[in-house]
KEGUMI-987788 format. One line per field, with one value per residue (C-alpha): residue number from 1; residue in one letter; x, y, z. Coordinates in pm, whole numbers. Layout:
<sites>
vodo <- NUM ...
keza <- A ...
X <- X ...
Y <- Y ...
Z <- Z ...
</sites>
This chain:
<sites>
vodo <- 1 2 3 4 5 6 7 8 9 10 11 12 13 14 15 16 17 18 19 20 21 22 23 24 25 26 27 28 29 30 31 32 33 34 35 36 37 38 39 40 41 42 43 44 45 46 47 48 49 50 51 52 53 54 55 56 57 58 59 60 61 62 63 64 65 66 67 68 69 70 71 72 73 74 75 76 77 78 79 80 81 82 83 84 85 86 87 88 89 90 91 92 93 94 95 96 97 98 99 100 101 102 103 104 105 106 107 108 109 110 111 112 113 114 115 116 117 118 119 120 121 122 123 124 125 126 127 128 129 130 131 132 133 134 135 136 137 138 139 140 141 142 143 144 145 146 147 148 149 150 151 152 153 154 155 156 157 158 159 160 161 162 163 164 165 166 167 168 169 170 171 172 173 174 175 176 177 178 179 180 181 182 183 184 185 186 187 188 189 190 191 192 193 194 195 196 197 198 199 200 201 202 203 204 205 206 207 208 209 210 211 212 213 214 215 216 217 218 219 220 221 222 223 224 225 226 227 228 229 230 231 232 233 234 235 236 237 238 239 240 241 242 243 244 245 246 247 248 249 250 251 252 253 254 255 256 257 258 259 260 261 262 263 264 265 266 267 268 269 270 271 272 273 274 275 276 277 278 279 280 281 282 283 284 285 286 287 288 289 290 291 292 293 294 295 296 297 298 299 300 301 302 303 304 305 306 307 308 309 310 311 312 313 314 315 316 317 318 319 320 321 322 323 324 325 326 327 328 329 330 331 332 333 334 335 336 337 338 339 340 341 342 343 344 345 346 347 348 349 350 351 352 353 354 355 356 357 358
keza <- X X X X X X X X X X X X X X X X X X X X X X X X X X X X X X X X X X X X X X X X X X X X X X X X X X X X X X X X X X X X X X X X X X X X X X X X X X X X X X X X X X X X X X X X X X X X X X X X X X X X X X X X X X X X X X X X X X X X X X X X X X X X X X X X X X X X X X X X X X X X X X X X X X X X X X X X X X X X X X X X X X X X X X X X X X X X X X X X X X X X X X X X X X X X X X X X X X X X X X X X X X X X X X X X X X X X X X X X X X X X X X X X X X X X X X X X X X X X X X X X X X X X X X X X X X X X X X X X X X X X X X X X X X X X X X X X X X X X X X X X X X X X X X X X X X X X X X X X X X X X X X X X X X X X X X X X X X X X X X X X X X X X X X X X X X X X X X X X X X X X X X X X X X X X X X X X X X X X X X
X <- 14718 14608 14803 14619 14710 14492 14437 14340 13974 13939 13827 14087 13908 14133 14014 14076 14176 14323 14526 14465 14490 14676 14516 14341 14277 13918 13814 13527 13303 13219 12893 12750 12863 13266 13540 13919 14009 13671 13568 13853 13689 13330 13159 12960 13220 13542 13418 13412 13736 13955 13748 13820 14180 14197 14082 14192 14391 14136 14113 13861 13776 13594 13322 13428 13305 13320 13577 13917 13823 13804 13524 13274 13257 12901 12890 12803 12709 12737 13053 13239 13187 13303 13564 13708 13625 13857 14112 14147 14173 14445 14643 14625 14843 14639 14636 14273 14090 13722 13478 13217 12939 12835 12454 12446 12803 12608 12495 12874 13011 12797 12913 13245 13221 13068 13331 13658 13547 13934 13998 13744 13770 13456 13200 12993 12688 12610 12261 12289 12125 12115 11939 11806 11438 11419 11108 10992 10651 10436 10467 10853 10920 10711 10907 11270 11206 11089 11416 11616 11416 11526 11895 11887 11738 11957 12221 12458 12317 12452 12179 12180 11752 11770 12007 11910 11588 11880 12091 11764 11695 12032 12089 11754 11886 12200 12278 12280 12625 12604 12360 12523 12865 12669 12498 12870 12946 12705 12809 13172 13160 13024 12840 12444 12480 12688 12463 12187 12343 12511 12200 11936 12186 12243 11896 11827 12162 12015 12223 11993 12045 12385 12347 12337 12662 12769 12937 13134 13110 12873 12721 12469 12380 12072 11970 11559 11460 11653 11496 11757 11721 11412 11489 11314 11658 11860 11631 11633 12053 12043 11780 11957 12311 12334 12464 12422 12368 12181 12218 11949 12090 11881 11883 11694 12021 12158 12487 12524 12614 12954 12733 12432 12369 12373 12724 12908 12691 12841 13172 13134 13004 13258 13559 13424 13363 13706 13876 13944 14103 14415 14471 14499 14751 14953 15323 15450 15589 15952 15889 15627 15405 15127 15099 15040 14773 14575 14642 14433 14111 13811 13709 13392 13621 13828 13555 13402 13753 13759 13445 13551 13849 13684 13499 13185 13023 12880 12523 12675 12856 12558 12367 12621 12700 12315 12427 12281 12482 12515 12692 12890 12983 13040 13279 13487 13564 13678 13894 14024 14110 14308 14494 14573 14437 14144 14028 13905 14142 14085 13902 14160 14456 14271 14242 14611 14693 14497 14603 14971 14950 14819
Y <- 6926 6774 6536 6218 6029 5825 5811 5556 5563 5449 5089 5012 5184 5405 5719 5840 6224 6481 6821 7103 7479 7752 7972 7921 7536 7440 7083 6968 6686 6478 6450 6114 6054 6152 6015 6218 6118 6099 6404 6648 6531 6630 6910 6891 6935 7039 7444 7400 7246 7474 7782 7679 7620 7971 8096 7804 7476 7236 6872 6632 6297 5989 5864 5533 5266 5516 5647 5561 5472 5161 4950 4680 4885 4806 5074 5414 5513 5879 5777 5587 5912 6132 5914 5968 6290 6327 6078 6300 6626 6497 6347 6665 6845 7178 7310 7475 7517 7594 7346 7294 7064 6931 6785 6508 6570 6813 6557 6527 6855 6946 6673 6759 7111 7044 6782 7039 7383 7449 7358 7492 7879 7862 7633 7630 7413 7419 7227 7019 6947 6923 6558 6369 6131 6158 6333 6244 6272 5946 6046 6137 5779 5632 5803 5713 5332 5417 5545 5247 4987 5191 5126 4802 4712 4984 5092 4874 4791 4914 5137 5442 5468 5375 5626 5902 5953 6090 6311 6471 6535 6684 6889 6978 7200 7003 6914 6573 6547 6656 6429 6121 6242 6213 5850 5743 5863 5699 5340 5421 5600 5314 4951 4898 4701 5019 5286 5136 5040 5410 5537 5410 5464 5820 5871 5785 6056 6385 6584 6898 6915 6970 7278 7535 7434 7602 7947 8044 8226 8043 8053 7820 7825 7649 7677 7765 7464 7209 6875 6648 6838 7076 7404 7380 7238 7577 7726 7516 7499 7859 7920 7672 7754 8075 8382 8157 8363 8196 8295 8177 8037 8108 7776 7405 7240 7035 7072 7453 7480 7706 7895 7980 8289 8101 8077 8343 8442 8103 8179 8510 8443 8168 8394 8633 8398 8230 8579 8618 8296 8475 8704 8355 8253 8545 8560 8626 8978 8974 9051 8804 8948 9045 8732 8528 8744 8756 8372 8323 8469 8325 8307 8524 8753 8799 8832 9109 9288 9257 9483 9714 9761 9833 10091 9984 10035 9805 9836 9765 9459 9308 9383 9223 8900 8876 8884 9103 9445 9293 8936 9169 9381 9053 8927 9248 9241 8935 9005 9296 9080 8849 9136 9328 9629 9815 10191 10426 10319 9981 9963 10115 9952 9598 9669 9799 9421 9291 9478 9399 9047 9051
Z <- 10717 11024 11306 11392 11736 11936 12333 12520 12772 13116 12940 12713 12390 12186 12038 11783 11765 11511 11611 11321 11286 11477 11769 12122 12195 12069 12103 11926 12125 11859 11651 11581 11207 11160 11006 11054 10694 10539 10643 10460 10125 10236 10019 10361 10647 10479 10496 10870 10928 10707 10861 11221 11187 11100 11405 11636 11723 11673 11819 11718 11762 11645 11926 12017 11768 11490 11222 11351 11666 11804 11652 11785 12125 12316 12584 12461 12789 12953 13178 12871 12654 12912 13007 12618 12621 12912 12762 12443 12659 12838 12575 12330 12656 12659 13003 12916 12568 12481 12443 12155 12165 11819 11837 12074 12228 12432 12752 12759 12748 12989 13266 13184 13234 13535 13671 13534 13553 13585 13235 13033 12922 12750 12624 12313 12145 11779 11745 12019 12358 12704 12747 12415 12430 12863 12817 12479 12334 12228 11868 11914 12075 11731 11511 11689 11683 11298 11261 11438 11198 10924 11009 11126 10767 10564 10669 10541 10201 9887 9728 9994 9969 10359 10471 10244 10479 10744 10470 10368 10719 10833 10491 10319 10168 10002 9652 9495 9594 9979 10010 9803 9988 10377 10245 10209 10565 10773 10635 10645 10967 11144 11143 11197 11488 11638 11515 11634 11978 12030 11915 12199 12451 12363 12429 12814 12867 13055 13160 13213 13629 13592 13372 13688 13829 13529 13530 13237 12894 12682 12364 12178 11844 11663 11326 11339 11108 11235 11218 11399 11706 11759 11807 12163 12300 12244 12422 12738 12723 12671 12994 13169 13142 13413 13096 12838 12495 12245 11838 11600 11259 10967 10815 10836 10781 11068 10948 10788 10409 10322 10050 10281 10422 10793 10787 10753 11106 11261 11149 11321 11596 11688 11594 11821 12129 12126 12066 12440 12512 12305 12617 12773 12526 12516 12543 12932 13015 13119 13497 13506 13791 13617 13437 13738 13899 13551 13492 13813 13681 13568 13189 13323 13512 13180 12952 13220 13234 12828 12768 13062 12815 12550 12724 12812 13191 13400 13290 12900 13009 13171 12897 12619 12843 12960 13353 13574 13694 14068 13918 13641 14000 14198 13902 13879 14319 14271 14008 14204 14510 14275 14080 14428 14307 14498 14521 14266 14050 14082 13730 13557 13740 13647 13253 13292 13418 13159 12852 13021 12995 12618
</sites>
């Protein structure tokens, strides 16, 4: 079912990662409670790992000090996390993949984006964020140290009455077994001591400057009631990422529910994102030229060339990508000058390319 290896990070930790699925690359930068075994038996998570590896080769990991991954680790840091970020990236031997950012993986995707442009195709957030408590409110810094007592005294005891406060906040709307079934996770997952540690040093990570250096396809998606992460953070990635296209989820679960109406429009809306990044891994014509030339384009230039295939004119591409008609313009010259085609029929000689290759 799924191919579990482990990498090692700049500092000696290893990571643990797991390779699943069949289709583009798409590796996952890990949310805070996971567990690569665990996590096929979850009435919670299993809907989105069977439904992902339909559309794509997924890779995973464990954050360091949780799951599989080493344990007892003490620096949770923005450079360690990119650093196994990186690590697993490298070690799974895809030349590029897309990138989604589960809740607080998205500080990290975001530096790494920034620091490897080259290898991303695409990036995506699913209830996440750009930088966590930088800019909290008095009443928001209350109600975090609330919750870091509430670990520190629960999290590891046997009755769950501690840890339930966080199920019933990241699944509301779960049954008696979701929420029994995410109890279990958070004290197999990971320690107190660690939860606690990981936890206040996730939240002086901002990574919110780097977000206009930025400049490929993105999407973020939120779901309305969400009460790990308010809402108000799609909404700055989404304004702050230069394109970015934001999709509302109609749900006030943190982690969306296979039999709610909010998932069938993530499912969707993914499968529609990564479907590009198949052009990408198409098979290579036998003359090989027009491979080359199209393997040199951007994921924005492909994207751009992908609705002019379909059909649609400049003023419809701007208006589906959320670009203006001068950047969709700017992308498709560029393109040009890399195909070698230029002219009148420059369009059509470009989508020829393109069609070509896939």
């Amino acid at each position: 079912m799924q191919d579990i290896r482990f990498a090692r990070s700049t500092d000696g930790v290893g990571i643990a990662y797991a390779v699943h699925g069949s289709g583009p690359p798409l590796l996952i930068d890990a949310c805070w409670l996971s567990h690569l075994q665990f996590d096929w038996q979850s009435p919670v998570w299993r809907h989105f790992l069977v439904e992902l590896g339909r559309i794509a080769t997924v890779i995973r990991y464990d954050e360091r000090g949780h799951g599989l991954s080493d344990r007892g680790v003490t620096d949770h840091g923005l450079q360690a996390r990119l650093a196994d970020l990186e690590a697993v990236a490298d070690d799974a031997g895809f030349e590029r993949f897309a990138l989604l950012a589960m809740a607080q993986g998205g500080p990290v995707a975001i530096e790494y984006a920034a620091r490897h442009p080259e290898r991303l195709t695409r990036l995506a957030f699913y209830n996440s964020y750009a930088g966590a408590q930088v800019a909290a409110t008095p009443e928001e810094a209350e109600l975090f140290a609330a919750f870091e007592a509430m670990i520190k005294v629960g999290w590891g005891r046997p009755t769950s009455e501690f840890r339930r406060v966080f199920s019933s906040m990241m699944i509301p709307g779960g049954t008696e077994e979701q929420m029994r079934w995410l109890d279990d996770l958070q004290k197999m997952s990971v320690d107190a001591e660690t939860a606690v540690l990981s936890r206040s040093q996730r939240q002086v990570i901002d990574s919110s400057a780097r977000m206009a250096e930025l400049d490929l396809p993105t999407l973020v998606l939120h779901s309305r009631g969400d009460q790990m992460i308010d809402f108000k953070e799609c909404r700055a990635l989404a304004a702050g990422i230069r394109g970015a296209r934001l999709v509302a989820l109609e749900s006030s679960n943190h982690i969306v529910l296979a039999d709610e109406p909010a998932w069938p429009v993530f499912l969707r809306e993914l499968t529609t994102f990564l479907s590009p990044d198949r052009v990408l891994m198409a098979p290579t014509p036998s003359n090989g030229a027009d491979s080359s030339a199209v393997s040199t384009l951007s994921p924005r230039e492909l994207d751009i060339l992908g609705l002019a295939a379909q059909g649609l004119d400049n003023d419809a591409i701007a208006a589906e990508l959320v670009l203006s008609v001068r950047t969709v313009e700017r992308h498709l010259q560029n393109a040009y000058a890399k195909l070698g085609v230029q002219g009148r029929t420059a369009r059509a000689a470009a989508v020829g390319k393109l069609l070509h290759r896939a």
